[in-house]
C-alpha positions as CSV (number, residue, x, y, z in Angstrom):
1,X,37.6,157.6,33.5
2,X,39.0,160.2,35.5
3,X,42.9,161.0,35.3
4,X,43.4,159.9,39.1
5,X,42.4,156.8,38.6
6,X,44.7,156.5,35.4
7,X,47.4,157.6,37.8
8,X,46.7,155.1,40.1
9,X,46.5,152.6,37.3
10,X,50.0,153.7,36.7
11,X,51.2,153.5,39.9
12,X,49.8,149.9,40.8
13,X,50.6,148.0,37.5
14,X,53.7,149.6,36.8
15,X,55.3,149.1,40.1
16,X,53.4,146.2,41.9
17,X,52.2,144.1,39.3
18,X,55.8,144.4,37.3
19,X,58.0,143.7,40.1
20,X,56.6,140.9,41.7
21,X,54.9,139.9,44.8
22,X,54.1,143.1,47.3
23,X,53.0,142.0,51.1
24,X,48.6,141.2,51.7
25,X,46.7,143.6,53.4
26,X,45.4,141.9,56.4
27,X,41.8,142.0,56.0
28,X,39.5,139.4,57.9
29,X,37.5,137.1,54.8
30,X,33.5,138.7,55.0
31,X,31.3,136.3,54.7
32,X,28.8,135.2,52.1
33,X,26.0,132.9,50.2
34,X,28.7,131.1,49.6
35,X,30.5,127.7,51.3
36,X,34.3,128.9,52.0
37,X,37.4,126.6,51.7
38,X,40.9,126.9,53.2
39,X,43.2,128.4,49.8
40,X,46.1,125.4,49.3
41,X,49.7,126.0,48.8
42,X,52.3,123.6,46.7
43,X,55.5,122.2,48.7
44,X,57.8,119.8,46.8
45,X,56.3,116.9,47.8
46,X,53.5,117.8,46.0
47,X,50.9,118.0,49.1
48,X,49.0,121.1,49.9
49,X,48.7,122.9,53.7
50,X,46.1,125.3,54.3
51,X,46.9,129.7,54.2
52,X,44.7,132.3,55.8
53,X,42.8,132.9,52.9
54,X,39.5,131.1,52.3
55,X,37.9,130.5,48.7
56,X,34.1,131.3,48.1
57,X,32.8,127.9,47.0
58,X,29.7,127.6,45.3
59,X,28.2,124.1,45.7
60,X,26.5,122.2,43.5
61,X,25.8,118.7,42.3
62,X,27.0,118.7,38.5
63,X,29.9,120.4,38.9
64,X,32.4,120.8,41.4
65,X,34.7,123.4,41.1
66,X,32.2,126.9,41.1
67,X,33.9,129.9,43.3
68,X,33.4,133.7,43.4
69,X,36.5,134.9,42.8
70,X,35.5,137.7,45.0
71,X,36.8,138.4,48.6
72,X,40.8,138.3,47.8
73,X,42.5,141.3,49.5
74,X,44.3,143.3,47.4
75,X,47.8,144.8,48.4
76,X,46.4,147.8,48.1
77,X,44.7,147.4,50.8
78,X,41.2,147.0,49.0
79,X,39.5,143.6,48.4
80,X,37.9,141.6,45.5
81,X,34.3,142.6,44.9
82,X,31.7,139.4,46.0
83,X,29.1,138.4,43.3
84,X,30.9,139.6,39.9
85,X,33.4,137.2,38.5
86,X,32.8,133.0,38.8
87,X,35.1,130.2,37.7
88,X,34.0,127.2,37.2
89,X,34.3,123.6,35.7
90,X,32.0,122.5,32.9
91,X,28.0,122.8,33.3
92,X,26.4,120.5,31.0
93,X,25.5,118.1,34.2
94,X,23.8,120.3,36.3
95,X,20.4,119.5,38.2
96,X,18.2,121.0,38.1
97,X,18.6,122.3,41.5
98,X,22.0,123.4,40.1
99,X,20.5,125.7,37.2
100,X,18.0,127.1,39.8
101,X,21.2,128.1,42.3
102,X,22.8,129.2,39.2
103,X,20.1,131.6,38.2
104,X,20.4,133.1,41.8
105,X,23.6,134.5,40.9
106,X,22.1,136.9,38.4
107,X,24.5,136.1,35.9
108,X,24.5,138.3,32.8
109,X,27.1,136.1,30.5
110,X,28.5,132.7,30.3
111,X,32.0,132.2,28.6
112,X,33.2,128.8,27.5
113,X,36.8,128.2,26.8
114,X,35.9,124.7,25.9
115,X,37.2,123.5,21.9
116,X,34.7,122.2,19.7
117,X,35.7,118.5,20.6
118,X,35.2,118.8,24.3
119,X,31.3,120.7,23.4
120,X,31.0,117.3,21.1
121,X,31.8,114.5,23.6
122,X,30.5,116.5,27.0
123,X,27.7,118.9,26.1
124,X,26.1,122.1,26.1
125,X,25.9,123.7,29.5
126,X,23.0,123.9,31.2
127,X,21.8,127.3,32.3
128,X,19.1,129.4,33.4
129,X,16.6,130.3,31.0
130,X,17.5,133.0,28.3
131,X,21.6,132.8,29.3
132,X,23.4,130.9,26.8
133,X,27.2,130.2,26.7
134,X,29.0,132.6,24.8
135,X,32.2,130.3,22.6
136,X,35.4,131.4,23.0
137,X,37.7,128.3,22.3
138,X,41.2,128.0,23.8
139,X,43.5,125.8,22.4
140,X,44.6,122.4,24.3
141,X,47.4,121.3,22.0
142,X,45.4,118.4,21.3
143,X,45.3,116.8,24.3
144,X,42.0,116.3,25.1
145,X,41.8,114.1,21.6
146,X,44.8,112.3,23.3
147,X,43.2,111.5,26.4
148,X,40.7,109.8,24.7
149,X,42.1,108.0,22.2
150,X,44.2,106.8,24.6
151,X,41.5,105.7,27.1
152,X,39.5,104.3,24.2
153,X,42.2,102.4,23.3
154,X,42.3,100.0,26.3
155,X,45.6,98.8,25.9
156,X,48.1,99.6,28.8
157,X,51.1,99.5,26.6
158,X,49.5,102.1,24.4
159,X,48.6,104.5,27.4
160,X,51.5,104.0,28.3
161,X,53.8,105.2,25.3
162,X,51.1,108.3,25.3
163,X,50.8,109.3,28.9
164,X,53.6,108.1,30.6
165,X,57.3,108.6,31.2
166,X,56.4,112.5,31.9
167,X,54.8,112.9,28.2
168,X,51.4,113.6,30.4
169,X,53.5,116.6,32.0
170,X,55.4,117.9,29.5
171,X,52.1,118.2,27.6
172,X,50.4,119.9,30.2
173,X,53.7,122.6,30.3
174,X,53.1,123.0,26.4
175,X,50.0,124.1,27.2
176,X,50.4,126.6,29.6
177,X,52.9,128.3,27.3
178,X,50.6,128.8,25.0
179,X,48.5,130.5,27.0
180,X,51.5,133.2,26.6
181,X,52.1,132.7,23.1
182,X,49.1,131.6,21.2
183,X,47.9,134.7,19.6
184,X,44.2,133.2,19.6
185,X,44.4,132.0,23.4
186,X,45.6,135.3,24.3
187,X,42.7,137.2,22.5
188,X,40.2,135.1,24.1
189,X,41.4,136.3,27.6
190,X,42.0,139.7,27.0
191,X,38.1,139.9,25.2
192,X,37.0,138.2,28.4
193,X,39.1,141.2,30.9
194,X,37.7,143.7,28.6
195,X,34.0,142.2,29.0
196,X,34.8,141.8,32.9
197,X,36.1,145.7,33.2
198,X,32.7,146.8,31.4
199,X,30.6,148.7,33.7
200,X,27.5,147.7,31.9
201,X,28.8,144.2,32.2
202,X,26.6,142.6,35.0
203,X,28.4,139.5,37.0
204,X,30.6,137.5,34.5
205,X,31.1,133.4,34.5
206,X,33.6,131.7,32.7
207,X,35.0,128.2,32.3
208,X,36.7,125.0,30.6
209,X,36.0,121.4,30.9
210,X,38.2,120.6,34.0
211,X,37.7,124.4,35.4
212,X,41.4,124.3,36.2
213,X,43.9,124.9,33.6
214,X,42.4,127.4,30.6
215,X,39.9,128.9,33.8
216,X,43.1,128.6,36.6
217,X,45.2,130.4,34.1
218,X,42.5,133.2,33.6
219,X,42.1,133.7,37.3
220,X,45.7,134.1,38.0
221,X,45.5,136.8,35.3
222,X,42.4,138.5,36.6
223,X,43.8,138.4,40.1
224,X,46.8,139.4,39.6
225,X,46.0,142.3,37.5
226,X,43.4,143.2,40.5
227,X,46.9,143.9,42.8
228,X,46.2,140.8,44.4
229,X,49.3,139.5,45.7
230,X,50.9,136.7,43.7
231,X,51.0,134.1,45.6
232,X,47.2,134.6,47.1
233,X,46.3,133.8,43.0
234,X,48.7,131.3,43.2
235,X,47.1,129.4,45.8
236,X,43.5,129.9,44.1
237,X,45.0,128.3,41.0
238,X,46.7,125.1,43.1
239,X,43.7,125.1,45.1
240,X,41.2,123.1,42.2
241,X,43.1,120.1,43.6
242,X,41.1,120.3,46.5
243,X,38.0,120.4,45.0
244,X,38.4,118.0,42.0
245,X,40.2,115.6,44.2
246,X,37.3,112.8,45.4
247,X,35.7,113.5,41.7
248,X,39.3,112.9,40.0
249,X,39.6,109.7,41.9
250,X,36.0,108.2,41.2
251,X,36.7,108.9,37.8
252,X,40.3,106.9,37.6
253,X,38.3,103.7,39.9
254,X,35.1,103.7,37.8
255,X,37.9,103.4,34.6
256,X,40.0,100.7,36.2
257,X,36.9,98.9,37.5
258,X,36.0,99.2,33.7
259,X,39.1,97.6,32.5
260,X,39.6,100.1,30.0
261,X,43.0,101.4,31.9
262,X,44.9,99.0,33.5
263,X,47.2,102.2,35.5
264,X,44.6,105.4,35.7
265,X,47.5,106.6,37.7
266,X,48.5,107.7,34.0
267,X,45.7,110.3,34.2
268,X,47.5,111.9,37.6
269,X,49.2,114.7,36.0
270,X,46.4,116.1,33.6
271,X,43.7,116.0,36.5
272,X,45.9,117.9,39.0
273,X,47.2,121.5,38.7
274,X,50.9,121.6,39.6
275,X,53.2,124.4,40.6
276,X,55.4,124.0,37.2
277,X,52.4,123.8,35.0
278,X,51.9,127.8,36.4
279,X,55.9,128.1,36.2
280,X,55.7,127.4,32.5
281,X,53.4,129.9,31.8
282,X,54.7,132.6,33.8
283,X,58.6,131.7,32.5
284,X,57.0,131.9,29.3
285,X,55.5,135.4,29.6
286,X,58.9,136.7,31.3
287,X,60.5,135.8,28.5
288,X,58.2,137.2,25.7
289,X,56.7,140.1,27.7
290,X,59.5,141.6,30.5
291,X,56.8,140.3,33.3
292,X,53.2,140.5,34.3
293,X,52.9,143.8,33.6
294,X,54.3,143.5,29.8
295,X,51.7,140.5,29.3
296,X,48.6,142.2,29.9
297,X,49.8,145.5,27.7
298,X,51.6,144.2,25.2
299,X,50.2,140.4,25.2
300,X,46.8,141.1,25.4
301,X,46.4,144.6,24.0
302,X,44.8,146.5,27.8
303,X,45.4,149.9,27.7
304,X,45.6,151.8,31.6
305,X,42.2,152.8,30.6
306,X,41.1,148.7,31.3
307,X,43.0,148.3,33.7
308,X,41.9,151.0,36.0
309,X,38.5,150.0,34.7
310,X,39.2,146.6,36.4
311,X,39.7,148.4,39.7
312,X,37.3,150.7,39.8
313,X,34.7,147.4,39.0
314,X,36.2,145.3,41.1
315,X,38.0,146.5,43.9
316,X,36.4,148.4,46.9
């Protein structure tokens, strides 16, 4: 790694990424394999309303929330590299159409943030021959366990006294703070930067169950440290609402049609990803860490020498 780009390492994270939110280079989205979306932006009602910036969907059948994270302009004035980095929900119900679209992304490793329980009750992913998921666990607090005990329990007072009354959201808040404090969680994503900033390291996927929370926390991070402006990662991480939306739904009718919840409303605030979920986690690592810049040095141990290796990766 050559000293300039150490100094420029310097120069970006120390100033831009620790102060805040500098202004997007005005770049027009290129085009790709890819379906694009129109990013999504949180007002207090809750709704979204569409930005400038479109999102590089992948579609497929079995799972519904696979982008390239690539195509972001960076306030540098570069833009995020097409074809290296993927998000995506779980893969364990792909076609088989989906595993052959999957192979055509030439991906050279598979990360799962999923916990042993959610592997249990969901399954292994399905991928393309001789690519198997590499574990990498990231705690949930539990709540997964909750969520189905209290589905399985089919009794609305129960569900109730578990999800509701804003238990559902304070949970969800606990869990985006450990994303700062967790010592495990935070290894996890830094071993994952590390593996993404590898040269040798060809195109990288990584995931949860949902694709929205462990994998929308792990975006913002990459993103961010990329120099792209905050609230473009922002509005990557707000935007799985759009593409979980018609799934979350059929999924709350099909357990109402059941009977076995009487209110799926209940389940509301742990399908959606919500402003103060991210505001959590961000307070969180202001407090602990000084800011962004604190969080990926001293919270997850990446030396300039990453960093810039992010860039120079990532960033043309």
């Amino acid at each position: 790694m050559s000293r300039a780009r150490i100094r420029l390492a310097i120069a970006v994270f120390a100033s831009a990424l620790a102060i805040g939110t500098p202004p997007a280079a005005a770049h027009a989205a290129p085009t790709g394999r890819s379906t694009t979306a129109t990013t999504t932006a949180s007002t207090p009602a809750g709704r979204y309303h569409p930005q400038a910036e479109t999102i590089r969907q992948i579609p497929l059948q079995g799972a519904v929330n696979v982008r390239d994270l690539g195509g972001y302009p960076t306030w540098t004035g570069g833009r995020v590299r097409q074809g290296l980095v993927y998000r995506s929900d779980a893969l364990g119900k792909l076609t088989p159409a989906d595993v052959t679209a999957l192979s055509g992304l030439g991906l050279g490793k598979v990360v799962d943030f999923r916990i042993p329980m959610e592997l249990q009750y969901d399954g292994a992913d399905r991928l393309p021959a001789g690519l198997t998921a590499t574990s990498r666990p990231v705690s949930d607090l539990g709540l997964y366990a909750t969520l189905l005990g209290a589905i399985s329990s089919g009794d609305p007072a129960t569900q109730e006294r578990m999800l509701g009354g804003g238990r559902a959201e304070a949970n969800m808040r606990d869990i985006y703070r450990t994303f700062v404090t967790g010592p495990e969680n935070r290894a996890q994503f830094a071993t994952t930067l590390r593996e993404i900033a590898d040269a040798k390291q060809g195109p990288l996927l990584y995931h949860c169950t949902s694709g929205k929370d462990r994998t929308g926390w792990m975006s913002y991070a990459l993103l961010r440290a990329l120099a792209v402006p905050e609230s473009t990662a922002t509005s990557d991480y707000l935007a799985s609402n759009t593409f979980r939306a018609a799934y979350d739904a059929q999924l709350r009718a099909g357990l109402k049609q059941s009977g076995r919840m009487q209110n799926p409303d209940l389940l509301i605030p742990l399908q959606e990803v919500r402003q103060d979920y991210l505001d959590a986690a961000t307070a969180q690592m202001d407090a602990d860490y000084g800011g962004f810049y604190g969080y990926l040095t001293d919270g997850l141990g990446l030396d300039l020498r990453t960093l810039a290796k992010l860039q120079d990766k990532l960033v043309r």
